[in-house]
N, C-alpha and C positions, 0 to 999 in steps of 0.2 A: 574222645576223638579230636586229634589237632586239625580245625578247619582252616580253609582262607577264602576272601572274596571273591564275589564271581566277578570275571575279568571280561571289559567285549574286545573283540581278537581287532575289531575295524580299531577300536581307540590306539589298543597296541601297535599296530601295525605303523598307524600316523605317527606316533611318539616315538615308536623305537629302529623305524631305517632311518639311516643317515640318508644326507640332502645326496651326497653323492652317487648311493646306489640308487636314491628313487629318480634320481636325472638319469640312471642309464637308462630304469624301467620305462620314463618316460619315454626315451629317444626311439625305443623300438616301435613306438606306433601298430602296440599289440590290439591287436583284434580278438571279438566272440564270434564264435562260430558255433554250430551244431543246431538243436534247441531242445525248449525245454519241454516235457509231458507235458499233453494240454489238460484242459479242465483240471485242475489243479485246484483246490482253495488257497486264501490267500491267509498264512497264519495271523493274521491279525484279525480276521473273523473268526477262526478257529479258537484264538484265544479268549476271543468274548464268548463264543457258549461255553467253553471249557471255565469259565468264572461266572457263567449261570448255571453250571450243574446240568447245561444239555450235553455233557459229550459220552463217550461212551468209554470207560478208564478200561475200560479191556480190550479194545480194540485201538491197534497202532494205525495214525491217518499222515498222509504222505502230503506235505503242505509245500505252496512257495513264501520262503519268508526271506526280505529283506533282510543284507548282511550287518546292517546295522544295530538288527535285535537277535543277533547271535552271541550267548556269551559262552565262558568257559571257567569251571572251576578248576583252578590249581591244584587244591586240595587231591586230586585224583590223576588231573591233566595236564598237557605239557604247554596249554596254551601261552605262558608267556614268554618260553624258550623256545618258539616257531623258529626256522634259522629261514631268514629272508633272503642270503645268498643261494640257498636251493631253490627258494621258491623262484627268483631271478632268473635261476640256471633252467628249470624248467618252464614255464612261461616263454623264456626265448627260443626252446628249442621244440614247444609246441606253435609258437607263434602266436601264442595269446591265449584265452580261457575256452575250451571247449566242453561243451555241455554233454556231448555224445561219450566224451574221456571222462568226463567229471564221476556218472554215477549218481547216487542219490545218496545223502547224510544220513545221520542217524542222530539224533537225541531225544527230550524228553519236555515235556512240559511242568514246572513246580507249580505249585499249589498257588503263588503271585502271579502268574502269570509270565515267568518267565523261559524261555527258550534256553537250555540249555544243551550242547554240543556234546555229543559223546563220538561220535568216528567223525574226521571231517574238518578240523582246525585250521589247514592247511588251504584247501579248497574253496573253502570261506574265504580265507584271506586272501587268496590269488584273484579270486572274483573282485574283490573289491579292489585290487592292484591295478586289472584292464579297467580304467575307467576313470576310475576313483568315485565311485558310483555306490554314496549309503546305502542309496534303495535300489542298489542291484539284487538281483532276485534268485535264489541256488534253492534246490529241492531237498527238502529233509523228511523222514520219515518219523514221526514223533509219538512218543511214549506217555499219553497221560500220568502222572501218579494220581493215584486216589487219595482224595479229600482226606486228613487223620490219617496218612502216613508220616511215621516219623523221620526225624531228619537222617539220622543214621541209614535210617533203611535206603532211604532217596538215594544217598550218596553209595549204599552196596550196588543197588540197582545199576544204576552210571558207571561206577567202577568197573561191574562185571558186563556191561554193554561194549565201555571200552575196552578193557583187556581182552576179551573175544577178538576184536580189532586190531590189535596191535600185538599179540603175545601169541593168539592159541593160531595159529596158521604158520606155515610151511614160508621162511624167509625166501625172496626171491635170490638165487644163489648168481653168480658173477655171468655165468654163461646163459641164462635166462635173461640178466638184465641186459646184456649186448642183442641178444636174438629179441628180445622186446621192443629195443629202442629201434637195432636195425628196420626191422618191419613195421616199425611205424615209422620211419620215412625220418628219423629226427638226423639230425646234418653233420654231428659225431660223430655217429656208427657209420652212416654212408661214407664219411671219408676215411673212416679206419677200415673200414672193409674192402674200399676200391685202394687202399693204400697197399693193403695185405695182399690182395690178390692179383696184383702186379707178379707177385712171387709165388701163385697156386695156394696160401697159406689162409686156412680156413680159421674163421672162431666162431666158433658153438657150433660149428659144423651148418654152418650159413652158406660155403664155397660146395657147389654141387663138384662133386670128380677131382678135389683139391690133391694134390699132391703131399701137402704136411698139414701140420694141425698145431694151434695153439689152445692153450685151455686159461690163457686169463687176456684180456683184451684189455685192463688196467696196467697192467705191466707193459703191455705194446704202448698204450699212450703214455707212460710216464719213459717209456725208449727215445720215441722219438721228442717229447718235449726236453727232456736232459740233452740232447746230444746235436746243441743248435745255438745259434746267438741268433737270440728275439728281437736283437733291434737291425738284424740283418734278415730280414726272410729269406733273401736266394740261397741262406745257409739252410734252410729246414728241408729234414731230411736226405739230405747227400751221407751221412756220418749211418742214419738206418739202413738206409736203401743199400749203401754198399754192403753190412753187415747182412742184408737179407740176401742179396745175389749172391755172395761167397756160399752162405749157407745151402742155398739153394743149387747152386751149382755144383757142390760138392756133393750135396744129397747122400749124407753121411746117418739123417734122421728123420724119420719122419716127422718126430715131433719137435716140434720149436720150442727149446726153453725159455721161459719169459726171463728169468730172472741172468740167463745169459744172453740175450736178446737186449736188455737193460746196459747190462757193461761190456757188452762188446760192442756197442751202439757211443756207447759214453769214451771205450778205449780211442775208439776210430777217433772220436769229436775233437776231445782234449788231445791228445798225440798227434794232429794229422798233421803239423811241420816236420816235427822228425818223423816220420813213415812216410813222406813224400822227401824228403832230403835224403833217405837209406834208397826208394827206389829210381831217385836223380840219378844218383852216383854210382848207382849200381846198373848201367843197363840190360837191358838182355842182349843174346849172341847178335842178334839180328837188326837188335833196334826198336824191333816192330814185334808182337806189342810192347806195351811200356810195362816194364816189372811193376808187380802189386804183389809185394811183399807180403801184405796182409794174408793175402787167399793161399800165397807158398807156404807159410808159416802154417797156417790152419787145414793145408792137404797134409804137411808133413804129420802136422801132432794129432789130427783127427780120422787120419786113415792109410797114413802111408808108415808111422813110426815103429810100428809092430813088425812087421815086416822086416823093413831096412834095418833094424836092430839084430833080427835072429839070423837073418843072413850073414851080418856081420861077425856075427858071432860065429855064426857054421862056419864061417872062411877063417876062425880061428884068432880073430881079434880079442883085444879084453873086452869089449862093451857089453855091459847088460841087455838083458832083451827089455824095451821099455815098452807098458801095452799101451795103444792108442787110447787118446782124451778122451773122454765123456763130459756131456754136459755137465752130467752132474756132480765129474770131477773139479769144475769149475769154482760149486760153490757149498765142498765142503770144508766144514770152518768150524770153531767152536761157537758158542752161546753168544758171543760176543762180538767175533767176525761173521757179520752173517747179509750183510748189504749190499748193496751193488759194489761199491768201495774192494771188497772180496774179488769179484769176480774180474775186475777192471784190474785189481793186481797180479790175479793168474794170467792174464793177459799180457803184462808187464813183462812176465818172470818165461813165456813162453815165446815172447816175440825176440826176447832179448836174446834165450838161448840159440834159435833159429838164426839169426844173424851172423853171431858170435862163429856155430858149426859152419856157415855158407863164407864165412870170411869177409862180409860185407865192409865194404868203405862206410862209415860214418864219422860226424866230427872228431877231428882229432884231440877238444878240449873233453872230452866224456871218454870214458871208461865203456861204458855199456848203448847199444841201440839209443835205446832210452835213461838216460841218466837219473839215478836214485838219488847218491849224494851229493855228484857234481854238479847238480844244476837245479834253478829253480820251477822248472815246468809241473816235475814230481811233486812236488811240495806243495804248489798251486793246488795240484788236485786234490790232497789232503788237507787243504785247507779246513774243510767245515767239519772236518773229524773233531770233534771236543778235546776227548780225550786222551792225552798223552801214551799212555800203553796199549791203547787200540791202535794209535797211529804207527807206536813201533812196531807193532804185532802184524800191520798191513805191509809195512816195510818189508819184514821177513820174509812176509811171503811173496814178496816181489822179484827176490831172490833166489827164490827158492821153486826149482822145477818140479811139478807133476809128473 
C-alpha cells in the first residue's frame, strides 16, 4: 500500500494562501456565530485515557478539539488540495464561521495519539480562517482504533468513513443549491432572485405564481456577468434586463432558456451601437415610442413568422412557409459549435435578416445590419474563439437563417 504523511490542514492552510487572498479574508472582519454543544470533553483529555487504555474502542465520543491537532492523511484524503478560494467564497457569504452550519466532524483516533480527520477538512480550516485562532475549538465525533490494529486496516477504516462522506450520498444538483443558498439568506441568490423576478422568472421554483421558469441559475449569472463592462457598473445589467423584458413581453415561453438567456444577453451587450444606430435612423411612424428593433426582430422570428409566411404564400407569392424560432432552435449545432458563441450568432444571422426584409437604414460602409466581413465589431467578438475552423464555422452561421 503506497502511503504518505499526515498533514495538519492549520500548517497547510498558513503556507499555502497567498498574502493576497488572506488580506481579503482579513478585510471582511468575519465573525463566529451560533455555538458549540455544551459539556463536551476536551480531546486532549480524551486523548490521555485513550493512551492509558481507559477508553472504550467501541464506542464513538463526540469531543472539542483544537484546529491545530487536526490532521489529515493524503493517502486517502484531499486535505492538501483544500481550494481556499471557496473556502473565501463561502466564509463571505456566510459572514464568518457558524457553529449551528458547521455540524459536527468525523474522525478517528490512532494508536499515538493522534486526531485524524475523516469528514470535515474544510471546516476545520474555515474555523481556523475567522480568527486565526490555533486553539479554535470545532466538534468532531471520534472513532477510537483498538490497540494491535493494523496499519492497513486503520487506513480501510478512514477511507471507508470518508467515502460514505463524500461519494455514497445523493450530489446537491444546481436547483437545490440555488434553493439552499436562497433561503439561507446568502447575498447571491437574494440578488439573483429579486433580479429574476423583476420579470415573474422563477429558479428552483423559489417565485410563488411566477409566470416562466428557469432551471439553471448558473447560466443566469454567467448572462448577466458576460454582458457588462466591469469597470463601468451603470453598464450591469441594461444588456439582460432588456433581453428578459422582450422575452417577457412577448411571452412566447414559459420556460427561459439559459443558454439563450446567455447570448441573447451577450448579442444585446456586444452589438448595442449598431442596434441603437438601426433603431436612430429608422424611426417609427409617430416618433413615439422609439423603435427597438430587437423586440420586432424577436416578435417576427419567435411568433409572428409562421403565419406571415403561409399567408404569403396563400396570396400566391413564391415564399416558403418558414416555422417560428425556438429556443432551442438557437442552439442547435454540432459537437463543436455548442457555446454561447452559437447562439450569439443565430442572433446575428436573424437580426440581420429582419432588417434587410424591413429595408432598414444602416451604415452605408456595411453590407449587413451587423457586419461580418466589413467590420471589426464581429471579429472583436470572436476574439477568444482559439480555433480557426470553429471560428469559421461560427461565421457561417451568422449567415445563415434558421
Amino acid at each position: 500500500m503506497l502511503t504518505k504523511d499526515l498533514v495538519s490542514l492549520i500548517d497547510l492552510a498558513k503556507s499555502r494562501i497567498d498574502q493576497d487572498l488572506m488580506k481579503k479574508i482579513r478585510s471582511l472582519n468575519l465573525k463566529v456565530s451560533g455555538s458549540i454543544p455544551e459539556n463536551l470533553p476536551l480531546f486532549e483529555d480524551v486523548k490521555e485515557l485513550y493512551l492509558e487504555g481507559q477508553l472504550n474502542y467501541d464506542k464513538p465520543i463526540i469531543v472539542l478539539a483544537c484546529v491545530k491537532d487536526i490532521l489529515s492523511d493524503p493517502t486517502y484524503n484531499r486535505g492538501e488540495n483544500l481550494n481556499y478560494k471557496n473556502q473565501f467564497r463561502d466564509l463571505k457569504n456566510l459572514g464568518g464561521f457558524d457553529y449551528d452550519a458547521c455540524g459536527i466532524l468525523a474522525g478517528f483516533i490512532r494508536p499515538l495519539g493522534e486526531l485524524i480527520t475523516s469528514q470535515g477538512n474544510n471546516r476545520a480550516s474555515m474555523r481556523y480562517l475567522v480568527g486565526e485562532d490555533n486553539n479554535a475549538r470545532i466538534p468532531i465525533k471520534l472513532k477510537p482504533h483498538k490497540p494491535g490494529t493494523p496499519y492497513e486496516e486503520m487506513i480501510r477504516l478512514e477511507a471507508e468513513n470518508h467515502n460514505a462522506d463524500c461519494n455514497n450520498r445523493t450530489p446537491q444538483g444546481g436547483n437545490d443549491k440555488f434553493k439552499s443558498a436562497y433561503y439561507s439568506n446568502q447575498g447571491w441568490a437574494v440578488d439573483l432572485y429579486n433580479f429574476m423576478a423583476q420579470f415573474s422568472i422563477s429558479l428552483a421554483d423559489t417565485l410563488p405564481e411566477a409566470r416562466y421558469h428557469c432551471d439553471s441559475h448558473n447560466y443566469c449569472v454567467r448572462a448577466r456577468a458576460k454582458s457588462y463592462n466591469p469597470k463601468k457598473p451603470a453598464t450591469k445589467d441594461n444588456a439582460a434586463s432588456k433581453y428578459l423584458r422582450v422575452f417577457s413581453e412577448l411571452n412566447f415561453s414559459q420556460e427561459l432558456s439559459p443558454i439563450a438567456f446567455v447570448g441573447g444577453s451577450v448579442f444585446l451587450w456586444h452589438f448595442r451601437d449598431l442596434i441603437a444606430d438601426v433603431d436612430k435612423q429608422n424611426p417609427t411612424d409617430l416618433g413615439e415610442p422609439p423603435r427597438d428593433s430587437f423586440k420586432e426582430m424577436m416578435q417576427y422570428h419567435f411568433v409572428e413568422r409562421e403565419s406571415i409566411t403561409a399567408k404569403a404564400k396563400k396570396a400566391g407569392f413564391p415564399f416558403p412557409v418558414l416555422k417560428n424560432v425556438t429556443q432551442y432552435d438557437l442552439q442547435k449545432g454540432n459537437a463543436q459549435l455548442t457555446s454561447h458563441h452559437l447562439v450569439v450568432c443565430r442572433f446575428v444571422s436573424l437580426y440581420n435578416f429582419y432588417c434587410e426584409m424591413k429595408e432598414f437604414k444602416y451604415s452605408k460602409t456595411y453590407n449587413t445590419a451587423i457586419p461580418l466581413s466589413d467590420g471589426t465589431i464581429f471579429s472583436e467578438f470572436l476574439s477568444d474563439v482559439v480555433a480557426k475552423e470553429i471560428r469559421n464555422g461560427l461565421v457561417e452561421v451568422a449567415k445563415t437563417l434558421i
